[in-house]
Legacy VTK file of the C-alpha trace (Angstrom):
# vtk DataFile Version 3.0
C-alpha trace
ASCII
DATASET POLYDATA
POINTS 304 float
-128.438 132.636 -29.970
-128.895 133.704 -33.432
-125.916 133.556 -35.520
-125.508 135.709 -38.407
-123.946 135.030 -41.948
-122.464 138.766 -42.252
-122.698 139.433 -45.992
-124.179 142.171 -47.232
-126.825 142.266 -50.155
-124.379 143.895 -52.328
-121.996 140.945 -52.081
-124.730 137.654 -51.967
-122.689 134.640 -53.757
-124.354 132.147 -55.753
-123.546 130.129 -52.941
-125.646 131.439 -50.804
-128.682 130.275 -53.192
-130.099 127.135 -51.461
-130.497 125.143 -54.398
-126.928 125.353 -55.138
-125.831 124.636 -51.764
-128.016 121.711 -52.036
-126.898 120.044 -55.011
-123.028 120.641 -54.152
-123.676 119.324 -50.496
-125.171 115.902 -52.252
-122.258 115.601 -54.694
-119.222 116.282 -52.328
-120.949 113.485 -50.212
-121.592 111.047 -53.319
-117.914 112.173 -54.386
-116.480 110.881 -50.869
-118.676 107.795 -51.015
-117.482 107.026 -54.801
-114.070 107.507 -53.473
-114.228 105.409 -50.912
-115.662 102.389 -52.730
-113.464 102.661 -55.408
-110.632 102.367 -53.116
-111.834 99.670 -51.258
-112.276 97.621 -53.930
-108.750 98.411 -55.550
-107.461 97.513 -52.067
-109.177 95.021 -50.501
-109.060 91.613 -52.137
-112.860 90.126 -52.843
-113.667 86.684 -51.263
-113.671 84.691 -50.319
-109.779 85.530 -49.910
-109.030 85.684 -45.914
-108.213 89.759 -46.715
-111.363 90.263 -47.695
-112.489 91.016 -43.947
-110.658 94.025 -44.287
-113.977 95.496 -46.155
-115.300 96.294 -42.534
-112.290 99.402 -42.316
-115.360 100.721 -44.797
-117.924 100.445 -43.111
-115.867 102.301 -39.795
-114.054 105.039 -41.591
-116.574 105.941 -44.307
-118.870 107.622 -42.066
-116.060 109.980 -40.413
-115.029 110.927 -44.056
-118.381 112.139 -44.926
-119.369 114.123 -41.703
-115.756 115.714 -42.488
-116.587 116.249 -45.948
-120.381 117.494 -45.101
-118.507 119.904 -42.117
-115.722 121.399 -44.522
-118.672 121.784 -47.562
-120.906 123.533 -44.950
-118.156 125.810 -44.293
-116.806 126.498 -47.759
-120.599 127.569 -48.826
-122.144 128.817 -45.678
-119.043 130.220 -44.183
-120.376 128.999 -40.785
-119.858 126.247 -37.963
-121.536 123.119 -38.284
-123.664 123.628 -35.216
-125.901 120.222 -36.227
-122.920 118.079 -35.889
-121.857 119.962 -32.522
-121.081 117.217 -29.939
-122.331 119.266 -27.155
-125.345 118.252 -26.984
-124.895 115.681 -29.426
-123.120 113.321 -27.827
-125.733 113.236 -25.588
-128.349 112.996 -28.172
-126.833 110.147 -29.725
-127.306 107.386 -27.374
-130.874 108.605 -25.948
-131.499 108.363 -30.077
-130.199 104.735 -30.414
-132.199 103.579 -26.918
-135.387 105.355 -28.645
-134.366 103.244 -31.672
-134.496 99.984 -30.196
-137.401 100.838 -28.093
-139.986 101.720 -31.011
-139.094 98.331 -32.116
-139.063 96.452 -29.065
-142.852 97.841 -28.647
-143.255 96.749 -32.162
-142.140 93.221 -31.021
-143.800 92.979 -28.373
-147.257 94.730 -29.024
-147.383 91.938 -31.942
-146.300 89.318 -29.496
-149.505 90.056 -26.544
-151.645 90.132 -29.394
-150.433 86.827 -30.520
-149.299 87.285 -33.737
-145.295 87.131 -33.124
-142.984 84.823 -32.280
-139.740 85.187 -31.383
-137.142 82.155 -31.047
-133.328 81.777 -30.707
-131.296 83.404 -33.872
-128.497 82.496 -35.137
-125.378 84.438 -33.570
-122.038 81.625 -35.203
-120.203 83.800 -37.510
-116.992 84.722 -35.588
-116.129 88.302 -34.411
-115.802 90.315 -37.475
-119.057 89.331 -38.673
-120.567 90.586 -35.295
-119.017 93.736 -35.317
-120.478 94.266 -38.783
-123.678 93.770 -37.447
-123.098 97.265 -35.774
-120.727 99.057 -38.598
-123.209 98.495 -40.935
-126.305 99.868 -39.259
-123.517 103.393 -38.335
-122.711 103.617 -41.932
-126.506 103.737 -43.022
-127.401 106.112 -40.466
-124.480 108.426 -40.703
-125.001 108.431 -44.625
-128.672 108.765 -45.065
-129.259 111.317 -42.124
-126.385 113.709 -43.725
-128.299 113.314 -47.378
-131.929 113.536 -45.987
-131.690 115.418 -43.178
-128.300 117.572 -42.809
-128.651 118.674 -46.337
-132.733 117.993 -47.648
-134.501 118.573 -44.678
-132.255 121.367 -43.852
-132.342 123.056 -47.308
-136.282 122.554 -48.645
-136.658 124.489 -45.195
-135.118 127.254 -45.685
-137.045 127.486 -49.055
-140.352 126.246 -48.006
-140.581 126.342 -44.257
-140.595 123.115 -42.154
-143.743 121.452 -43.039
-142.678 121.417 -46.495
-139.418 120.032 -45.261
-140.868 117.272 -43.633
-142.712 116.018 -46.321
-140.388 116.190 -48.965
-137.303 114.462 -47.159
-139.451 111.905 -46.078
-140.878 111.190 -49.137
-137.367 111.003 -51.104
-136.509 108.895 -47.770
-138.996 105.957 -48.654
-138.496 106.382 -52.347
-134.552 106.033 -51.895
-135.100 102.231 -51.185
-137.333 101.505 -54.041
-135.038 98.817 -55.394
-135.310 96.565 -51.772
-136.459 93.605 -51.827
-140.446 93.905 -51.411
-140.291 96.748 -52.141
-143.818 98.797 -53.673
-145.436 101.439 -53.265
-147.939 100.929 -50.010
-144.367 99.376 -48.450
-142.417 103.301 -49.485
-145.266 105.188 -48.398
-145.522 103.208 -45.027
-141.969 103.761 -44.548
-142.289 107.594 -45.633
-145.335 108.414 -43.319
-143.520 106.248 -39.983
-139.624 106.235 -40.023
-138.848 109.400 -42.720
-141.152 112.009 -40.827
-139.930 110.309 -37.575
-136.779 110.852 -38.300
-137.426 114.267 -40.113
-138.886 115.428 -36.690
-136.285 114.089 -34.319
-134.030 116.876 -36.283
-135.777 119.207 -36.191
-137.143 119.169 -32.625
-133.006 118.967 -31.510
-131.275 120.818 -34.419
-128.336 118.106 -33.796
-127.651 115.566 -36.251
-126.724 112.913 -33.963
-129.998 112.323 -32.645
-131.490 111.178 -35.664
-128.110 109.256 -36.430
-128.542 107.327 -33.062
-132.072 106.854 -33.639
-132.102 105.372 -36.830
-128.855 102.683 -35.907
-130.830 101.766 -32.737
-133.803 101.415 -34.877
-132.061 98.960 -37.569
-129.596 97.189 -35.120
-132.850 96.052 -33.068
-134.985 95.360 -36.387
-132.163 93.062 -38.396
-129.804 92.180 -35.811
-131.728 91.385 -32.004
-135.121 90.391 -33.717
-134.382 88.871 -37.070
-136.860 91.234 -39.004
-136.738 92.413 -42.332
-135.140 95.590 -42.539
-136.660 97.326 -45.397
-136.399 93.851 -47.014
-132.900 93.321 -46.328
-132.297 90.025 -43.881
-129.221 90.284 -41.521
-126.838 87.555 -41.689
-126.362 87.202 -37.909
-129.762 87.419 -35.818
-129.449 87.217 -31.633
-132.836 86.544 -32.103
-135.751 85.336 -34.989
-139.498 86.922 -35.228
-141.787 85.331 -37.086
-145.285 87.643 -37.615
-148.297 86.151 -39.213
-151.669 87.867 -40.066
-152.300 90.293 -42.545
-149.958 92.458 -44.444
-150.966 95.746 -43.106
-149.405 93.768 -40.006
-146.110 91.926 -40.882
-144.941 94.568 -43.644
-144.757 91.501 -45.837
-141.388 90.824 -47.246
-140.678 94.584 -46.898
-140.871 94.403 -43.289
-142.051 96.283 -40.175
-141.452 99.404 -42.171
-144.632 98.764 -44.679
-146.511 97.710 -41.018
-149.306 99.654 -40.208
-148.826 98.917 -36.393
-145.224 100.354 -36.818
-146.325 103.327 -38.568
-148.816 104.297 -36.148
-146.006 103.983 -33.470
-143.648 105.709 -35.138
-146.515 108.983 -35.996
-147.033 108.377 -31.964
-143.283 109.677 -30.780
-143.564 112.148 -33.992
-146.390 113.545 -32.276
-144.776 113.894 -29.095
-141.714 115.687 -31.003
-143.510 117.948 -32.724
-144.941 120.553 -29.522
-140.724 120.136 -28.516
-140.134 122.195 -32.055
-142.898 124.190 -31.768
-141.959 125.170 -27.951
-138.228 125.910 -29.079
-139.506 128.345 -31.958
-137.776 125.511 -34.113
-140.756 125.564 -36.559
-140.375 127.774 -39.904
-143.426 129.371 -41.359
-144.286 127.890 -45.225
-142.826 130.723 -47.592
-140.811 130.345 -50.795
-136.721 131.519 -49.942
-133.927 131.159 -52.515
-131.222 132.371 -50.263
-129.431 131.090 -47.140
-131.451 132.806 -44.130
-129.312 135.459 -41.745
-129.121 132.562 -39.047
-127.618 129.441 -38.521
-128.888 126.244 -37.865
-129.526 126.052 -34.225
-131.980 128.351 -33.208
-132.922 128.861 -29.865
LINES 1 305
304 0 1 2 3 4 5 6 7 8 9 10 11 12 13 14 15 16 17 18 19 20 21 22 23 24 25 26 27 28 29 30 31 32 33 34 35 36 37 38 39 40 41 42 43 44 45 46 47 48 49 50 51 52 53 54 55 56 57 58 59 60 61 62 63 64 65 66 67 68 69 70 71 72 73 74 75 76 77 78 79 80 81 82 83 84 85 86 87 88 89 90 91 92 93 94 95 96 97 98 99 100 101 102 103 104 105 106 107 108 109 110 111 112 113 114 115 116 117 118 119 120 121 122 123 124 125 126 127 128 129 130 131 132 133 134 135 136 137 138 139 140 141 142 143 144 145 146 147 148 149 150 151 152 153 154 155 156 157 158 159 160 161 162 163 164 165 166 167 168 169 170 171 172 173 174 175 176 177 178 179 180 181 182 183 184 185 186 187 188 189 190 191 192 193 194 195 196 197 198 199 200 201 202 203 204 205 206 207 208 209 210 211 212 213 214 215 216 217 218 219 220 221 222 223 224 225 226 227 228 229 230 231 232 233 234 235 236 237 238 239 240 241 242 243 244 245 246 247 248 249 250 251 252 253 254 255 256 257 258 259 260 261 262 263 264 265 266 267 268 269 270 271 272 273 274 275 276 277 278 279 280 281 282 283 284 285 286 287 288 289 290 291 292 293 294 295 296 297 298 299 300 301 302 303
């Protein structure tokens, strides 16, 4: 059902003007982030004092705050119902997201191990409980922050201006270049990740409309990466590992220090499932035509 804004020509805001909804979206959520780290650190003592554990309350909270902030900013300037955050289906979404997740890197694993080229031995799993639940907090945190920035809002706002394709491209371009500064980072490692995990990712919203398939996918996909295989994510090494990988051959295979994400094997896995998303959007009438917009269209998000 198509929902409509209600406001006449005569009375169009400059709210209603996409690139202003798009730059307010991305600072009430970099407001609520700065907020939140500030207070942390005024609050919680740094280590190696035993208080210091109370850090992970961060990592928890921090994503509620923003998907408040992003529903009550989506309200304010679109003077509509978050229907991408709806939990019905999205709580449904979510966990068939973070078993997708794991799975594309599972077959990562394991396609590398048949072909001889991974190993993959005991981690290391001592660290006591808080530093296990972190090894879940964190991966929520990343996926609840990045999919509202490069999805809820860029994604969702280049599309309305410049029709899907467009949309896809551009959010998963400013996807790979957001972690320029990882370790191992360069540029055949950012457009790897752009081309497999950002237009993945890109078309996993826009084949459901529902941010919390995405937002599973993406903590399934760096709880299995960092956490039960002990790869690189996007450089970064996770302190506890159930499990250690170790990939030889050439870099177009093991990512490098990078990881998986610059892996050409990964990629093509990841363009795979896109492929298999992309008829979904085009069957739901979930695909917008390329055009130039400036202003909020008459509908909201979920269009069926």
């Amino acid at each position: 059902m198509n929902t409509q804004i209600g406001i006449p020509p005569s009375k169009t805001r400059m709210t209603d003007l996409s690139v202003i909804r798009l730059l307010v979206l991305g600072l009430a959520l970099a407001g609520a982030t700065a907020a939140a780290t500030i207070t942390t650190r005024l609050l919680v003592p740094a280590a190696p004092s035993p208080l210091h554990d109370w850090v992970l309350l961060k990592n928890a909270v921090l994503p509620l705050l923003l998907l408040a902030v992003y529903a009550a900013t989506v309200r304010l300037l679109e003077h509509r119902r978050p229907s991408e955050l709806a939990g019905s289906p999205g709580f449904g979404l979510f966990p068939a997201g973070l078993l997708l997740g794991i799975a594309v890197i599972s077959g990562y694993v394991l396609l590398l191990s048949m072909a001889g080229v991974a190993h993959v031995t005991r981690g290391v799993t001592s660290g006591g409980p808080l530093r296990l639940c972190n090894e879940f907090l964190v991966p929520w945190l990343t996926a609840v922050g990045e999919e509202l920035v490069f999805r809820a809002v860029i994604f969702r706002i280049t599309e309305e201006m410049f029709g899907t394709a467009a949309a896809v491209v551009i959010s998963a371009g400013l996807f790979g270049l957001s972690h320029a500064a990882n370790p191992g980072a360069n540029l055949f490692a950012l457009t790897m990740l752009a081309l497999g995990m950002g237009v993945l990712l890109a078309l996993a919203f826009a084949a459901t409309r529902n941010l919390w398939f995405p937002i599973g996918l993406h903590m399934g996909w760096n709880i299995a990466e960092g956490f039960l295989y002990g790869l690189p994510n996007s450089g970064l090494a996770d302190p506890l590992q159930l499990a250690r990988t170790s990939v030889v051959g050439s870099l177009a295979v093991t990512g490098g220090k990078f990881g998986p994400e610059a892996s050409v094997v990964l990629v093509v896995l990841s363009l795979l499932i896109s492929a298999l998303l992309l008829p979904v959007t085009l069957r739901t009438h979930r695909w917008t035509s390329a055009g130039f917009r400036l202003r909020q269209p008459m509908r909201s998000v979920g269009r069926e």
